[in-house]
C-alpha positions in Angstrom: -201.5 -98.6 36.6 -201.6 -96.0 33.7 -203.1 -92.5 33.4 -204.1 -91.1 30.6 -203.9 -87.8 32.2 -201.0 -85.7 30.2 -202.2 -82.3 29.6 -203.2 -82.7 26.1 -200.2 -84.7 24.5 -200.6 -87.4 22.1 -200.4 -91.4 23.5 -199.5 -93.6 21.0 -199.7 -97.6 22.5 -198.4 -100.0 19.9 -200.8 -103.1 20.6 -200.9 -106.2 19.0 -203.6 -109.2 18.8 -204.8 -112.1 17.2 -205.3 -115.3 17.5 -201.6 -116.6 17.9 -199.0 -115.7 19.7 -197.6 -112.6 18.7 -193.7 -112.0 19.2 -192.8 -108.7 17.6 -189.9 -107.0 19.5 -190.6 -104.0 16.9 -193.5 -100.6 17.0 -196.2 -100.7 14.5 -195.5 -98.2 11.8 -198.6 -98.8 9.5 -201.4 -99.9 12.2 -204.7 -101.7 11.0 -206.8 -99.8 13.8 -206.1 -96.3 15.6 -208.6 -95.2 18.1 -208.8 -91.2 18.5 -209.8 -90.1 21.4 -208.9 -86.2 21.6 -211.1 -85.2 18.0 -208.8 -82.0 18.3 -205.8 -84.0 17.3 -206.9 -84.2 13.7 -206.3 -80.7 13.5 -203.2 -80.8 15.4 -201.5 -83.8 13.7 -201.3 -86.2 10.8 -203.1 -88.9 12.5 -203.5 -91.3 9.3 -200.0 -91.0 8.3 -199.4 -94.1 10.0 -202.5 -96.0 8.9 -202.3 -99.2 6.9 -204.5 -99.1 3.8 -208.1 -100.0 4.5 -207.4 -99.4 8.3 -210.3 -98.9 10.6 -210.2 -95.5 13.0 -212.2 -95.2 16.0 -213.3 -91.4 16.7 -214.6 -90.6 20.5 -216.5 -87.5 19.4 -219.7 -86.2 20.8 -221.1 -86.0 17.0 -223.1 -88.4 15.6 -223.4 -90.6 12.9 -225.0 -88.3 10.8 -223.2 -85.6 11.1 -219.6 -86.7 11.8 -218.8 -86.6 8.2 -219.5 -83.1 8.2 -217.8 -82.0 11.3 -214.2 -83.3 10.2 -211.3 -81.7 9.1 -211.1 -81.6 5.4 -207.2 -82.7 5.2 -208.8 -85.8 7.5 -211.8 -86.6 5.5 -209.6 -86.5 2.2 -206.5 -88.6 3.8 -209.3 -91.0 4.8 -211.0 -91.7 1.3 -208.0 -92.0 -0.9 -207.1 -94.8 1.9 -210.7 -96.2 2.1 -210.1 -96.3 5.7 -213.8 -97.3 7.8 -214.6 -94.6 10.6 -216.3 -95.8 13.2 
């Protein structure tokens, strides 16, 4: 069982998956996917830092596609285009 519950500290879960077996005893230091699921994070913390280049970050926000763009952090938005990384 797991709970998510941890009075606003950061989770990070170092997942792996494919289509083969995957036997990698190490973390993932530059990850191809990083869901964000506290948007107040990207204030709080360097979230892309460890995002491979053209990496694809999921953001649980109540803003929409439209105005998403808009609503984040600069630092963020800028980290995010010189890495092409997709938001989803």
């Amino acid at each position: 069982m797991y709970d998510s519950k941890k009075s606003g500290s950061i989770t990070i879960s170092h997942l792996r998956f494919g289509p083969q077996l995957i036997m990698a005893p190490y973390l993932v230091t530059k990850a191809n996917f990083m869901g964000i699921h506290q948007p107040g994070f990207l204030e709080k913390f360097d979230l892309l830092e460890a995002m491979a280049p053209g990496g694809t970050v999921l953001l649980n926000t109540a803003h929409g596609p439209d105005k998403i763009w808009d609503e984040l952090p600069l630092p963020f938005r800028s980290t995010s285009s010189r890495r092409s990384s997709s938001c989803m």
